[in-house]
mmJSON file of the N, C-alpha and C atoms, coordinates in Angstrom:
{"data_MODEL":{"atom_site":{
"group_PDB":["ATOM","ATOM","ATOM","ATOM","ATOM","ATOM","ATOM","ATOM","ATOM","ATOM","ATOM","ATOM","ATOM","ATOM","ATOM","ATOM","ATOM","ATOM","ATOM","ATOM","ATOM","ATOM","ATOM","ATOM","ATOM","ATOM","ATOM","ATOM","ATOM","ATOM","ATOM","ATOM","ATOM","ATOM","ATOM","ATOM","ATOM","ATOM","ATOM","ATOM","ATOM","ATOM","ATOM","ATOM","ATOM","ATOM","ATOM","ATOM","ATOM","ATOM","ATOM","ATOM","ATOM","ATOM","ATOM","ATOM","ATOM","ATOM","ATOM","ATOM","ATOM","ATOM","ATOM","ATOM","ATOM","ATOM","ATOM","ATOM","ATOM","ATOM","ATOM","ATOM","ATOM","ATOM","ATOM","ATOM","ATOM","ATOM","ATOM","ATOM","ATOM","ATOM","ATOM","ATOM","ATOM","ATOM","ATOM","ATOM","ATOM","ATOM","ATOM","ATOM","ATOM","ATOM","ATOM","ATOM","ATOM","ATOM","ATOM","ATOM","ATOM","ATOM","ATOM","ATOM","ATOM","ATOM","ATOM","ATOM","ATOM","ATOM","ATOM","ATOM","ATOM","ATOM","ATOM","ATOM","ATOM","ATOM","ATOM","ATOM","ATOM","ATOM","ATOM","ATOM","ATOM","ATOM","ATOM","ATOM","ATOM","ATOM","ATOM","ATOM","ATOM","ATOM","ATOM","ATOM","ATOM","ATOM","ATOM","ATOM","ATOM","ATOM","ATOM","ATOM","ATOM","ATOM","ATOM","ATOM","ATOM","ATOM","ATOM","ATOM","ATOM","ATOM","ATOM","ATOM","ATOM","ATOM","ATOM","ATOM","ATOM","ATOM","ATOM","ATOM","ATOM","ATOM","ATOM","ATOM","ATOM","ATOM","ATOM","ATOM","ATOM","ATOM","ATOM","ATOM","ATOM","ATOM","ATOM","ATOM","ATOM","ATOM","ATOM","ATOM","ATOM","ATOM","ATOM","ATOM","ATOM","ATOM","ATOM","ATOM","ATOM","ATOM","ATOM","ATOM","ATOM","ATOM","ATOM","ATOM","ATOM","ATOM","ATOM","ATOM","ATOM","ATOM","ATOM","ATOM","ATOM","ATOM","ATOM","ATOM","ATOM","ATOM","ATOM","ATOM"],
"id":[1,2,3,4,5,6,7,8,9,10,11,12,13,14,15,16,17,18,19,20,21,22,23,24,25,26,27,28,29,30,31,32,33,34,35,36,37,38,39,40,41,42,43,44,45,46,47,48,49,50,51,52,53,54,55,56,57,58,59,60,61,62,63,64,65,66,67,68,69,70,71,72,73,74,75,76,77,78,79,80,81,82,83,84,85,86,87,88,89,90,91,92,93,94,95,96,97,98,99,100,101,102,103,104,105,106,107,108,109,110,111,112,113,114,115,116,117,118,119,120,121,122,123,124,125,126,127,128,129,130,131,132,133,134,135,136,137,138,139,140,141,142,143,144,145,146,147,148,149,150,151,152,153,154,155,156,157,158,159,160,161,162,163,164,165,166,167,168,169,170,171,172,173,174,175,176,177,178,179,180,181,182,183,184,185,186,187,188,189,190,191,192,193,194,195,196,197,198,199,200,201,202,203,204,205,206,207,208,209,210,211,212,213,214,215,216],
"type_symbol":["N","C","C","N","C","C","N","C","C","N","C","C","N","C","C","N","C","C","N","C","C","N","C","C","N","C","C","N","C","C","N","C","C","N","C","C","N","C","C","N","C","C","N","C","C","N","C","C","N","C","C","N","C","C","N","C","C","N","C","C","N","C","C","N","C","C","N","C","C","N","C","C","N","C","C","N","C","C","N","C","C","N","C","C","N","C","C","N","C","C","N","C","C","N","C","C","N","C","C","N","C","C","N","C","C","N","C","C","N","C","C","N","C","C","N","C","C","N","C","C","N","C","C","N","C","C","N","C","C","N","C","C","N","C","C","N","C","C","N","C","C","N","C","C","N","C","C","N","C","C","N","C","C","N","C","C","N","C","C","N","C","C","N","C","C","N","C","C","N","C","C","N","C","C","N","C","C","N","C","C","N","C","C","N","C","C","N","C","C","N","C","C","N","C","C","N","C","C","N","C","C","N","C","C","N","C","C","N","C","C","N","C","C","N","C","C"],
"label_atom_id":["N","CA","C","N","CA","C","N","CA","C","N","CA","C","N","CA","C","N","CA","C","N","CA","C","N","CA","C","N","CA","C","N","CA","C","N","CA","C","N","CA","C","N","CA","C","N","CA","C","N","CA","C","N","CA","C","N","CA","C","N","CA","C","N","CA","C","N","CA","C","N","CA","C","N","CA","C","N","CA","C","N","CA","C","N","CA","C","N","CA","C","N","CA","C","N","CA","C","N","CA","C","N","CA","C","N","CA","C","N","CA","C","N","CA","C","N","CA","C","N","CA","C","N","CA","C","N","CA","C","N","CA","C","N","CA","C","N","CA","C","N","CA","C","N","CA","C","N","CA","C","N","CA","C","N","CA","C","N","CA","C","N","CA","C","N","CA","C","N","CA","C","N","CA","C","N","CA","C","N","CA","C","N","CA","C","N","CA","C","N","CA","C","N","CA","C","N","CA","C","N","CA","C","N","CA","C","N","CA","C","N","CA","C","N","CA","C","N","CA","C","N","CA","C","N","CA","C","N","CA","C","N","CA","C","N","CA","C","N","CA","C","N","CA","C","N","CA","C","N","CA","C"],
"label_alt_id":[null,null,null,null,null,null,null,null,null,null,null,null,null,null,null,null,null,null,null,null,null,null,null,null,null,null,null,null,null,null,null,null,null,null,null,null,null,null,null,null,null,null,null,null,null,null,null,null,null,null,null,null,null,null,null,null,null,null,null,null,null,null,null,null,null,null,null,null,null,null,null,null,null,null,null,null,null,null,null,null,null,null,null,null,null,null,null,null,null,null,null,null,null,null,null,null,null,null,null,null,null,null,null,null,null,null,null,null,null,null,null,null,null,null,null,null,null,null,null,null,null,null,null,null,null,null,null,null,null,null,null,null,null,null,null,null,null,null,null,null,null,null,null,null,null,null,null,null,null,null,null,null,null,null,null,null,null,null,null,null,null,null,null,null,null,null,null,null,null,null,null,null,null,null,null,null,null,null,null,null,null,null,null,null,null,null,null,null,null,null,null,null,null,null,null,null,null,null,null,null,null,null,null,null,null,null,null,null,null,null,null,null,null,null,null,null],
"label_comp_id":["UNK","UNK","UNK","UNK","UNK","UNK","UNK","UNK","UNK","UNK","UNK","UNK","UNK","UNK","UNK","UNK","UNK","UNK","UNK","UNK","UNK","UNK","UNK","UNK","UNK","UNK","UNK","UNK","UNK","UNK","UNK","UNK","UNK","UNK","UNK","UNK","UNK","UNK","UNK","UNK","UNK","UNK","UNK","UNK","UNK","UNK","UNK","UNK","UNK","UNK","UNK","UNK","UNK","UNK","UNK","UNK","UNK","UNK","UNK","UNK","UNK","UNK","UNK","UNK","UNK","UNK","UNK","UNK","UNK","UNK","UNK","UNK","UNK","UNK","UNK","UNK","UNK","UNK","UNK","UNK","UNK","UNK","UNK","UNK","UNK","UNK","UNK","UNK","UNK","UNK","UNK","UNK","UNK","UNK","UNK","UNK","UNK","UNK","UNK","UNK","UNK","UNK","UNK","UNK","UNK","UNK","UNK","UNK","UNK","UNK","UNK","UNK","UNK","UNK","UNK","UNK","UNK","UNK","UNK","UNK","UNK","UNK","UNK","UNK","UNK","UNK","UNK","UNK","UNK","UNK","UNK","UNK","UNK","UNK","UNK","UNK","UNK","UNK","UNK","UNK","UNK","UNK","UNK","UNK","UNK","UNK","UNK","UNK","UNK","UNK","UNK","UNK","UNK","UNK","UNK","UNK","UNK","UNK","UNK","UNK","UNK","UNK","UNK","UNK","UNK","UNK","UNK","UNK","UNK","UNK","UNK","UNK","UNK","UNK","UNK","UNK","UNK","UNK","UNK","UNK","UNK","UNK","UNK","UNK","UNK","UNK","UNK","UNK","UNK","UNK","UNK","UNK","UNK","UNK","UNK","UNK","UNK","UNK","UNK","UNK","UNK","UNK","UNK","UNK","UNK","UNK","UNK","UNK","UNK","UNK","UNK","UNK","UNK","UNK","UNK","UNK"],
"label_asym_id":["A","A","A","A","A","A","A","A","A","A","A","A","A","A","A","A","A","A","A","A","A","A","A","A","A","A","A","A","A","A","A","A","A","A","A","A","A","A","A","A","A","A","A","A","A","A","A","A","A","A","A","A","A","A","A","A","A","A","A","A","A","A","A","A","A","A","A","A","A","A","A","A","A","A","A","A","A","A","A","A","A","A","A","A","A","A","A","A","A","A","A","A","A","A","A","A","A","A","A","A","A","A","A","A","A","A","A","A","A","A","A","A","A","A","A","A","A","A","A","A","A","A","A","A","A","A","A","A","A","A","A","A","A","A","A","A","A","A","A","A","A","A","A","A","A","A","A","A","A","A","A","A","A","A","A","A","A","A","A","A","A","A","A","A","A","A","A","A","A","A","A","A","A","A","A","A","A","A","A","A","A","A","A","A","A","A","A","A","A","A","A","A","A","A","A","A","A","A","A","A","A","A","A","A","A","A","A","A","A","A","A","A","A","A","A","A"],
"label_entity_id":["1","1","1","1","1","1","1","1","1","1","1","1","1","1","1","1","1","1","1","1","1","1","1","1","1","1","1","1","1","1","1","1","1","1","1","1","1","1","1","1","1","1","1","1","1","1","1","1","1","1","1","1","1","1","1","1","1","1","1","1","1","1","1","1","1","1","1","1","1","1","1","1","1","1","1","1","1","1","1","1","1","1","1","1","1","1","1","1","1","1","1","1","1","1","1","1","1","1","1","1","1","1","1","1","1","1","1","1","1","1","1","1","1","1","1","1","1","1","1","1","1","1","1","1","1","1","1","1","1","1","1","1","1","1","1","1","1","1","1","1","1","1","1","1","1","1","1","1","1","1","1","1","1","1","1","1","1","1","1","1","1","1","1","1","1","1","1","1","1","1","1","1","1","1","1","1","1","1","1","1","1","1","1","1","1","1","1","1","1","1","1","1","1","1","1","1","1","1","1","1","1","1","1","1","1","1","1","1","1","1","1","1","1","1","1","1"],
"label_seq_id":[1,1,1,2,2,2,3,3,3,4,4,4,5,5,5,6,6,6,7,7,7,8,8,8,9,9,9,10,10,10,11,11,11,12,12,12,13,13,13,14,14,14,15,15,15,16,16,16,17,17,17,18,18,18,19,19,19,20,20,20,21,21,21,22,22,22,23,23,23,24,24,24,25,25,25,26,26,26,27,27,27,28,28,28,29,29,29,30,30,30,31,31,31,32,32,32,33,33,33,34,34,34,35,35,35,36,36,36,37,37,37,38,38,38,39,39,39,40,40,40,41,41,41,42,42,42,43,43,43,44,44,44,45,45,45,46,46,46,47,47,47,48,48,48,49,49,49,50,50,50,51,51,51,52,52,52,53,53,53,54,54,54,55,55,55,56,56,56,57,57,57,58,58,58,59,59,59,60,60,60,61,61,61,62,62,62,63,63,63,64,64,64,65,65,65,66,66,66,67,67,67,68,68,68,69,69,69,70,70,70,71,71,71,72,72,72],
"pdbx_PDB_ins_code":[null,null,null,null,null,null,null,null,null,null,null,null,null,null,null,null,null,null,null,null,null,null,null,null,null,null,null,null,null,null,null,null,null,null,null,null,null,null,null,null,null,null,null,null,null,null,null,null,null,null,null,null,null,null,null,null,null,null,null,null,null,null,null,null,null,null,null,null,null,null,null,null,null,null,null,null,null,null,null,null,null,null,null,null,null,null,null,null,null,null,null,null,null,null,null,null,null,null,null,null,null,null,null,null,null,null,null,null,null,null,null,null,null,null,null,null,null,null,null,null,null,null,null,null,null,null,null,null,null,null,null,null,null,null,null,null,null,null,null,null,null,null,null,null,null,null,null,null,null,null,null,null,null,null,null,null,null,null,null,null,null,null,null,null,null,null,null,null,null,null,null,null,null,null,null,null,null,null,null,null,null,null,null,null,null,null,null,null,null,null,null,null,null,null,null,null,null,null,null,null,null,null,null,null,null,null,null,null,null,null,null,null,null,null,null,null],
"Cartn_x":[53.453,54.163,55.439,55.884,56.968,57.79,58.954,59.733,59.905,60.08,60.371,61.94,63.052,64.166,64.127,64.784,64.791,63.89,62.891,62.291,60.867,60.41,58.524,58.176,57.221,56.473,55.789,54.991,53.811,53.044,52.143,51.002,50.529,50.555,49.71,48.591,47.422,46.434,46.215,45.357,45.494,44.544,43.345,43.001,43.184,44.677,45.733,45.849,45.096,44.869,46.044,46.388,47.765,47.047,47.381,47.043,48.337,49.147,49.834,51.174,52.144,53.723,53.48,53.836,53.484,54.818,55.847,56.368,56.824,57.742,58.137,57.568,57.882,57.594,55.739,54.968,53.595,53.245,53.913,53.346,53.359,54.652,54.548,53.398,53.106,52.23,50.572,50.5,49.293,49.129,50.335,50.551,50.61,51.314,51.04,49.415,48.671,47.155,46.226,46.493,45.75,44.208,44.447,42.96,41.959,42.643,41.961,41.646,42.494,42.052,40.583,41.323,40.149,38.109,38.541,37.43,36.442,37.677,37.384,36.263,36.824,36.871,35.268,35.121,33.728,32.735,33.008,31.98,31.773,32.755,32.232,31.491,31.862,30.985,29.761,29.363,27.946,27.434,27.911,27.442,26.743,27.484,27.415,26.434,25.86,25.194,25.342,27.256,27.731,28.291,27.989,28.926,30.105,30.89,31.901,31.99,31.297,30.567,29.62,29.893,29.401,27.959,26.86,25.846,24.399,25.276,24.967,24.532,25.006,24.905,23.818,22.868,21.232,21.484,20.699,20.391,20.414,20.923,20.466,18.976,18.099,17.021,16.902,16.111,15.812,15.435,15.865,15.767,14.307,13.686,12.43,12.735,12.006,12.309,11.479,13.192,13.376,12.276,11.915,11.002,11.839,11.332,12.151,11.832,12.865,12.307,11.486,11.458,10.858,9.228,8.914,7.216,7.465,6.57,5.875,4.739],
"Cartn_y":[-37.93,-38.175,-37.343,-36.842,-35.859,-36.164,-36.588,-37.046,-35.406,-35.303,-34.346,-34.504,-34.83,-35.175,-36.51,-37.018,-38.342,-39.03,-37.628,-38.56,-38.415,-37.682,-37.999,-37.553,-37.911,-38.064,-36.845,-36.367,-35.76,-36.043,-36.356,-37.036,-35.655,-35.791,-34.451,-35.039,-34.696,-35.698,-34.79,-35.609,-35.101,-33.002,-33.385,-32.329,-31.128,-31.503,-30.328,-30.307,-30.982,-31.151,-31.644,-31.84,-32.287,-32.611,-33.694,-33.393,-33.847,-33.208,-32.681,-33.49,-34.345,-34.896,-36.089,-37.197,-37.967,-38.745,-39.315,-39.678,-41.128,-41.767,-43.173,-44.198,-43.586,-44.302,-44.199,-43.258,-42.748,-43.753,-44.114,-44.864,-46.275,-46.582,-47.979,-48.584,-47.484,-47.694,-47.868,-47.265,-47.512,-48.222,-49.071,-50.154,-51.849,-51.449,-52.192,-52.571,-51.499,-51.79,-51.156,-51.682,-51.271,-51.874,-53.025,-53.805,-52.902,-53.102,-52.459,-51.304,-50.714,-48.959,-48.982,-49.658,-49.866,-50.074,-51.416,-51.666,-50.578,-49.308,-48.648,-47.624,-47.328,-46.308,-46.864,-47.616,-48.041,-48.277,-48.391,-48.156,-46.837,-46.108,-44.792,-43.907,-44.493,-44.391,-44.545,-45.711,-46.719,-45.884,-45.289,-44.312,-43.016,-42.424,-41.325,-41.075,-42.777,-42.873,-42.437,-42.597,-42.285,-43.257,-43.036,-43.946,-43.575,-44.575,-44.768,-44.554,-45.019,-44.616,-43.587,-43.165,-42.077,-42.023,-41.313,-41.705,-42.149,-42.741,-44.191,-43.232,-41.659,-41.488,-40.277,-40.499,-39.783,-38.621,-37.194,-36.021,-35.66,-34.522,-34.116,-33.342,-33.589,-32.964,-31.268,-31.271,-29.652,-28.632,-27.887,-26.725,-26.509,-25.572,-24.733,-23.38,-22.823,-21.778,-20.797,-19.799,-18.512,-17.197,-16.475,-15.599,-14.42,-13.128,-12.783,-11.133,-10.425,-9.227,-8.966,-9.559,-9.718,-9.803,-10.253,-10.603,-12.191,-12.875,-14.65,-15.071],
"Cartn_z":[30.799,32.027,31.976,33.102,33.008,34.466,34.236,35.415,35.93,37.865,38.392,39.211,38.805,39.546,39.585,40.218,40.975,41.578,42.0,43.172,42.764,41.316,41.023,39.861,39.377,37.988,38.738,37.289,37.266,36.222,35.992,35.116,34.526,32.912,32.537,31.353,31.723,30.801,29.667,27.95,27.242,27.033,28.166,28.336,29.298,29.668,30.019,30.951,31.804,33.536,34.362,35.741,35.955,37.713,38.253,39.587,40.626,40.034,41.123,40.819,41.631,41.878,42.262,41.941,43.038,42.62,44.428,44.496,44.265,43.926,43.33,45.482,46.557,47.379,47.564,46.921,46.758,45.738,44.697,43.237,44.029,45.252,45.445,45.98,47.386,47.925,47.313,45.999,45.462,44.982,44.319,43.433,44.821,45.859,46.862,47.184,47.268,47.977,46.826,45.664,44.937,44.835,45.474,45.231,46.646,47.604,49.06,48.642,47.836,47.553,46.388,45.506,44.082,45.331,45.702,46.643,47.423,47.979,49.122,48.226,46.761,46.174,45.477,45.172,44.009,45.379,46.73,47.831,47.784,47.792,48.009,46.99,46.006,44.773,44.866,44.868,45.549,46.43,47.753,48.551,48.284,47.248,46.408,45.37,44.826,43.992,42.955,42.527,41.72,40.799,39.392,38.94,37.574,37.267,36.538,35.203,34.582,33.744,32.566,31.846,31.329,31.91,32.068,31.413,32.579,34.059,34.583,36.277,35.921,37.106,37.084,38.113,38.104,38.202,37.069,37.298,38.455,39.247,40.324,39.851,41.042,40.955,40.516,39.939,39.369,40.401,40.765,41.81,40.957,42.387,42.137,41.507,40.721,40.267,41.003,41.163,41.936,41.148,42.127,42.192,41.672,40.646,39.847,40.412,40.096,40.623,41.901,43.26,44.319,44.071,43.036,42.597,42.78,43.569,43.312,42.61],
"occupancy":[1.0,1.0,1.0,1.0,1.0,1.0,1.0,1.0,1.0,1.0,1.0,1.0,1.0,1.0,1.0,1.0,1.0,1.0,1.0,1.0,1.0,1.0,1.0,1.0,1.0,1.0,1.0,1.0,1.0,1.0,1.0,1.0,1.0,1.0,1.0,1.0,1.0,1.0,1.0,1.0,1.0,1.0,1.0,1.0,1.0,1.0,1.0,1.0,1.0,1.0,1.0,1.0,1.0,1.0,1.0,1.0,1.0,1.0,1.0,1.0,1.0,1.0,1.0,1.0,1.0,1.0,1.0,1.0,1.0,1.0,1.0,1.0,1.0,1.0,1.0,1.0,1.0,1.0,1.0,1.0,1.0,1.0,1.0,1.0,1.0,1.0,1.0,1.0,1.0,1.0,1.0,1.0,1.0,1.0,1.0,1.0,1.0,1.0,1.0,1.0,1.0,1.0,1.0,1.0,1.0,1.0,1.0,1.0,1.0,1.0,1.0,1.0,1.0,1.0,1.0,1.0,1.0,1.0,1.0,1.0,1.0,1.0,1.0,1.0,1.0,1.0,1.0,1.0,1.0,1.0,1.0,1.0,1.0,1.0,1.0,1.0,1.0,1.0,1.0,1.0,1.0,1.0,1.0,1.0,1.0,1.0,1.0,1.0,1.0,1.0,1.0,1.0,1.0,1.0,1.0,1.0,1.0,1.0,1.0,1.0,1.0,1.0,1.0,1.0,1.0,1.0,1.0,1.0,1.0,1.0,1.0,1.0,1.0,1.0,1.0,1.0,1.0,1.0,1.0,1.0,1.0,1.0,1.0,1.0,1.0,1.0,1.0,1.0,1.0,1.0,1.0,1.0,1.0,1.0,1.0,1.0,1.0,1.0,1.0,1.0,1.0,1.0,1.0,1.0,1.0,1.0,1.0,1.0,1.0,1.0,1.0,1.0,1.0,1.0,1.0,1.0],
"B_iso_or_equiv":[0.0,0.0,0.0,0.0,0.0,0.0,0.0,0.0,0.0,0.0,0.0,0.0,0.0,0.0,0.0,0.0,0.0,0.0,0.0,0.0,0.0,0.0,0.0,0.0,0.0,0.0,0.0,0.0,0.0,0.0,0.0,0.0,0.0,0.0,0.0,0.0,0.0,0.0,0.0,0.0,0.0,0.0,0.0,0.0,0.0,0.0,0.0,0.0,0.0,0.0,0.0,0.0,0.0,0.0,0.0,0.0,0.0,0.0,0.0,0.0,0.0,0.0,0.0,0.0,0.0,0.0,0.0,0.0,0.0,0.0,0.0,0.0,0.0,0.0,0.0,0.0,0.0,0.0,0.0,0.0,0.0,0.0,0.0,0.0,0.0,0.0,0.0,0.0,0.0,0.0,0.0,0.0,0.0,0.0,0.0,0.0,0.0,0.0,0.0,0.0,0.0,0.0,0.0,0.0,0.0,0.0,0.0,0.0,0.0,0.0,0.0,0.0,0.0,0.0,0.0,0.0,0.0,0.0,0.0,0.0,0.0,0.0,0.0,0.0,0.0,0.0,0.0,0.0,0.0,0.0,0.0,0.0,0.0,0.0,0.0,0.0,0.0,0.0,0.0,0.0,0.0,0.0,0.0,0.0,0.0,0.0,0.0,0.0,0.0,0.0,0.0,0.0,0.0,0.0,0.0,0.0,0.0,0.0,0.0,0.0,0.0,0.0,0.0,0.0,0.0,0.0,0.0,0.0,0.0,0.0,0.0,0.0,0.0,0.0,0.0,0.0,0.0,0.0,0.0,0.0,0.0,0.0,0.0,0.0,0.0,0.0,0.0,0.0,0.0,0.0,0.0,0.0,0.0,0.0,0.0,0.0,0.0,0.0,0.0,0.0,0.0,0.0,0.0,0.0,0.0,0.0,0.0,0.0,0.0,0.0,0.0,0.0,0.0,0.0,0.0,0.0],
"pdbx_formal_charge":[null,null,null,null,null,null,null,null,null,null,null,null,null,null,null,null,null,null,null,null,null,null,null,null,null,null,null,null,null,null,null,null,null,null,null,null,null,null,null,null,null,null,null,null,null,null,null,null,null,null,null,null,null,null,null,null,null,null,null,null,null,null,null,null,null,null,null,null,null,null,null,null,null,null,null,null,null,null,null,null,null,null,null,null,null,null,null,null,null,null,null,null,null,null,null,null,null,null,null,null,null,null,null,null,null,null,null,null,null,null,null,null,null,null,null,null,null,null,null,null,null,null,null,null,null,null,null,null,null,null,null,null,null,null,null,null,null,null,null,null,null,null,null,null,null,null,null,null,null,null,null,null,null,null,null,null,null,null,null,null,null,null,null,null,null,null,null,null,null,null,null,null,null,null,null,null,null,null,null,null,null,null,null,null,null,null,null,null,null,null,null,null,null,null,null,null,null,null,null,null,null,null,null,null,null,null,null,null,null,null,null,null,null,null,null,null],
"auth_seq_id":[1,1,1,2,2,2,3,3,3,4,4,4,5,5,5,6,6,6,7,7,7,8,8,8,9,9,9,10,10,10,11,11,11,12,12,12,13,13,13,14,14,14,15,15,15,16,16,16,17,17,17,18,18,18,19,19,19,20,20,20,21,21,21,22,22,22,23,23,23,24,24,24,25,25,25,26,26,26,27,27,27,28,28,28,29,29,29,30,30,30,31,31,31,32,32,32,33,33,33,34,34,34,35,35,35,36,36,36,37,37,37,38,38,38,39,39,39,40,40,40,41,41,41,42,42,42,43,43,43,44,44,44,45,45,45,46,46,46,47,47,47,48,48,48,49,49,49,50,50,50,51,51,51,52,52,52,53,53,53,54,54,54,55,55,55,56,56,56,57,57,57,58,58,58,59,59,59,60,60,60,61,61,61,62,62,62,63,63,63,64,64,64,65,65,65,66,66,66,67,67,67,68,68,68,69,69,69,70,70,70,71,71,71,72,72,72],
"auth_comp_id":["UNK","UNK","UNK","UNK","UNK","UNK","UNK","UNK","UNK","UNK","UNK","UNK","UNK","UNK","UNK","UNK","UNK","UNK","UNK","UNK","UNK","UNK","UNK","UNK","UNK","UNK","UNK","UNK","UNK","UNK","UNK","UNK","UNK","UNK","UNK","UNK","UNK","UNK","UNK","UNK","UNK","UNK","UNK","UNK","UNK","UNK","UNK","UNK","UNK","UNK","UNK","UNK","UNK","UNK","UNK","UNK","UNK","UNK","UNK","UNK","UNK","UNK","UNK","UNK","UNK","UNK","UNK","UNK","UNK","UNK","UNK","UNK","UNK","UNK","UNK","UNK","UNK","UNK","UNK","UNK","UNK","UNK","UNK","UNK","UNK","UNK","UNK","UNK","UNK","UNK","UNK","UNK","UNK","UNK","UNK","UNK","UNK","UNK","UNK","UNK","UNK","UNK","UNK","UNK","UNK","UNK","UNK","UNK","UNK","UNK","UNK","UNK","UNK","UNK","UNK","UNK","UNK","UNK","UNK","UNK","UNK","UNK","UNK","UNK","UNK","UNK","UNK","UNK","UNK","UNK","UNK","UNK","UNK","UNK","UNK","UNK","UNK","UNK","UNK","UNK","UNK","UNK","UNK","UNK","UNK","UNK","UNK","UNK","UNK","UNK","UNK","UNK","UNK","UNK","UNK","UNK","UNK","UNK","UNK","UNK","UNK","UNK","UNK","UNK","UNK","UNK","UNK","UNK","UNK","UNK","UNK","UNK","UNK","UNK","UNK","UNK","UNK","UNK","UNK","UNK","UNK","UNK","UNK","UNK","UNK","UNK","UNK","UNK","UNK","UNK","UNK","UNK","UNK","UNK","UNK","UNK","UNK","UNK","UNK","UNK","UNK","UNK","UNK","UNK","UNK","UNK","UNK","UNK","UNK","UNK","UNK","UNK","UNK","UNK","UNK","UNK"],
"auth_asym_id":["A","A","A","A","A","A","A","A","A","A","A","A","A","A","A","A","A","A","A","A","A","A","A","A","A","A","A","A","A","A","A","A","A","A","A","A","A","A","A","A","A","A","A","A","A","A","A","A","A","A","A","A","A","A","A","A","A","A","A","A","A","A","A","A","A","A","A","A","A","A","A","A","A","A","A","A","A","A","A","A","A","A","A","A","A","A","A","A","A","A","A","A","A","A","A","A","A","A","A","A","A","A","A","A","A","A","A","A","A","A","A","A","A","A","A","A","A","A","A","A","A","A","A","A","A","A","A","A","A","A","A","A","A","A","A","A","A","A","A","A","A","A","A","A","A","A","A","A","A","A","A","A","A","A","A","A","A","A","A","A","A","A","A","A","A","A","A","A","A","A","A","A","A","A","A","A","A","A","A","A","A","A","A","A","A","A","A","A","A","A","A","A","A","A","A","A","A","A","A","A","A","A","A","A","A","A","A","A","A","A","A","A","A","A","A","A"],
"auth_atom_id":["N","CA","C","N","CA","C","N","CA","C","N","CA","C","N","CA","C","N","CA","C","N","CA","C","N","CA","C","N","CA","C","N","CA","C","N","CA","C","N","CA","C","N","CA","C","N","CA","C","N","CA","C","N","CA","C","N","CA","C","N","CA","C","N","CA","C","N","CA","C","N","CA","C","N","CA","C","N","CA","C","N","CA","C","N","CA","C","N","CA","C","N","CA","C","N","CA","C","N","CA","C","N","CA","C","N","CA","C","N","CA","C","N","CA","C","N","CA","C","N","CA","C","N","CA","C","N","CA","C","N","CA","C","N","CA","C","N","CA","C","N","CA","C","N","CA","C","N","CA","C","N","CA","C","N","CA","C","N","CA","C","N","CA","C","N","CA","C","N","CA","C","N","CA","C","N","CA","C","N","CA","C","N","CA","C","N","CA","C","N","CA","C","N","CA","C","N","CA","C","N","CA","C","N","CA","C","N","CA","C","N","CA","C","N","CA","C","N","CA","C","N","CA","C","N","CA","C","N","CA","C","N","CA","C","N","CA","C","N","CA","C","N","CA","C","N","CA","C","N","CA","C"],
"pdbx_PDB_model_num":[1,1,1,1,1,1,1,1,1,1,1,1,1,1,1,1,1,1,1,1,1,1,1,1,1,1,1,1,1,1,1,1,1,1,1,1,1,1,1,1,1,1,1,1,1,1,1,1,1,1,1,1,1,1,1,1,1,1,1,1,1,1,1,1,1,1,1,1,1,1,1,1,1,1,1,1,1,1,1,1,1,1,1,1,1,1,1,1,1,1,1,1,1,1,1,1,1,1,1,1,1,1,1,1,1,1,1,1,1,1,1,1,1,1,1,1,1,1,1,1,1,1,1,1,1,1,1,1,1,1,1,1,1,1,1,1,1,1,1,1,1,1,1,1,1,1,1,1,1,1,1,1,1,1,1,1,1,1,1,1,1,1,1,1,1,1,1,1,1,1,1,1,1,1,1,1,1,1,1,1,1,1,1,1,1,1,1,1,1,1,1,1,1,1,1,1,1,1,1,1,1,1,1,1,1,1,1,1,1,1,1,1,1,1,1,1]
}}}
């Protein structure tokens, strides 16, 4: 975690990644509706047929294999 001034963090994870600033009135609001958000977020998951989980979420199907040198 790395304070930016006064007014925001920036989160830097251990595999170097960073997504972005987020402001102390931004942290409230997530911390305010965190359950409505959590909720919104594991539907859309569900939608996606995605999951949380290592492991849990289905192969996409295997493409057909492409014709090589313009021969089929």
């Amino acid at each position: 975690m790395e304070a930016v001034g006064n007014y925001a963090i920036r989160p830097i994870f251990s595999d170097g990644h960073d997504s972005g600033l987020y402001s102390w009135d931004v942290l409230y609001q997530l911390g305010s509706h965190k359950e409505e958000l959590w909720t919104h977020y594991l539907a859309r998951l569900a939608t996606a047929g995605a999951s949380r989980e290592p492991g849990q979420t289905p192969a996409p199907p295997a493409k057909a294999p492409a014709g090589s040198c313009g021969k089929r």
